[in-house]
N, C-alpha and C positions, 0 to 999 in steps of 0.2 A: 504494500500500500504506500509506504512512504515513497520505494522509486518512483511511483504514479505520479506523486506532490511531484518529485523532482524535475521529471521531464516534464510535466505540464508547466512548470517556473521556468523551465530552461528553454521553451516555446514560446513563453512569454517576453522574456528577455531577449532573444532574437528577434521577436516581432518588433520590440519599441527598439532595437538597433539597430535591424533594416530600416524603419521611420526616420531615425535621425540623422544615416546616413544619405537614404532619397533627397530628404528635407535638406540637407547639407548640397545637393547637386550633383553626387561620386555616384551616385547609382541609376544613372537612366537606363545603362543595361538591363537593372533588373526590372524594370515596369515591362510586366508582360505585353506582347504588341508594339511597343515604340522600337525596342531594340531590332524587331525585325522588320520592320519598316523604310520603305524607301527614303529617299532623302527630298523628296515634293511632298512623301507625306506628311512626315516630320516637320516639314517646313511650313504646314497649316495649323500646328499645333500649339500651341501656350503651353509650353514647358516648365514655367514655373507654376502656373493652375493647375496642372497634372501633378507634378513632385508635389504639389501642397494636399491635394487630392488622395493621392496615394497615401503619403504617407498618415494623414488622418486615421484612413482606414485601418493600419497599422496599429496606430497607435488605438482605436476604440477596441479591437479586435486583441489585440493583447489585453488591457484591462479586463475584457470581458471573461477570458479566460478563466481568471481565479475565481469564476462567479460559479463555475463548474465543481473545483473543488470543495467549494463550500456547500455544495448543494443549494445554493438562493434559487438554481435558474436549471431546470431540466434537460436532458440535453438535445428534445425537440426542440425547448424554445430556444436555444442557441441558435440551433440550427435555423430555426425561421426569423428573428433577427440577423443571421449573416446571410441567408436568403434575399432577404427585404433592403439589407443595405448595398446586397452588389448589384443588384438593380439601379439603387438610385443614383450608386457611381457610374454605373454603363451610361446611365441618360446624360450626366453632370459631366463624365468624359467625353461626351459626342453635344456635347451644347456649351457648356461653362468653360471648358478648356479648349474651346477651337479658338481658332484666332478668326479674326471677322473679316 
């Protein structure tokens, strides 16, 4: 049980340090889609709405995690809050983060 706590903190801890590294600039490779992207694609994008974007998600989706160990939050409803939120990043990436 305790290894359980462990990897779940250690999943957590990665998530808010992918965050801070997006949010810092060093990781557009890792935003799924962009790295594989043409360079006219790329070039219609807002790159810094996206990194700020991304890394939110990150950063809510870590927190949320320890919400599991504690038993506050099921782990359907996880599941349909990280449902509900990558939705409204796909629309927020395809609207908020284009460039105009």
């Amino acid at each position: 049980m305790v290894m359980g706590y462990i990897v779940i903190y250690a999943i957590m801890a990665l998530m808010i340090a992918m965050g801070i590294v997006i949010l810092a600039g060093k990781g557009d490779g890792l935003i799924a889609g962009y790295n594989t992207a043409s360079q006219e694609q790329r070039d219609k994008v807002n790159i810094k709405r996206l990194r700020l974007l991304v890394a939110i998600v990150l950063f809510l989706s870590g927190a949320l995690i320890p919400l599991l160990t504690l038993e506050l939050m099921g782990g359907i409803a996880y599941a349909v809050i990280i449902m509900m939120a990558s939705f409204v990043v796909v629309y927020l990436a395809n609207t908020w983060a284009m460039k105009k």
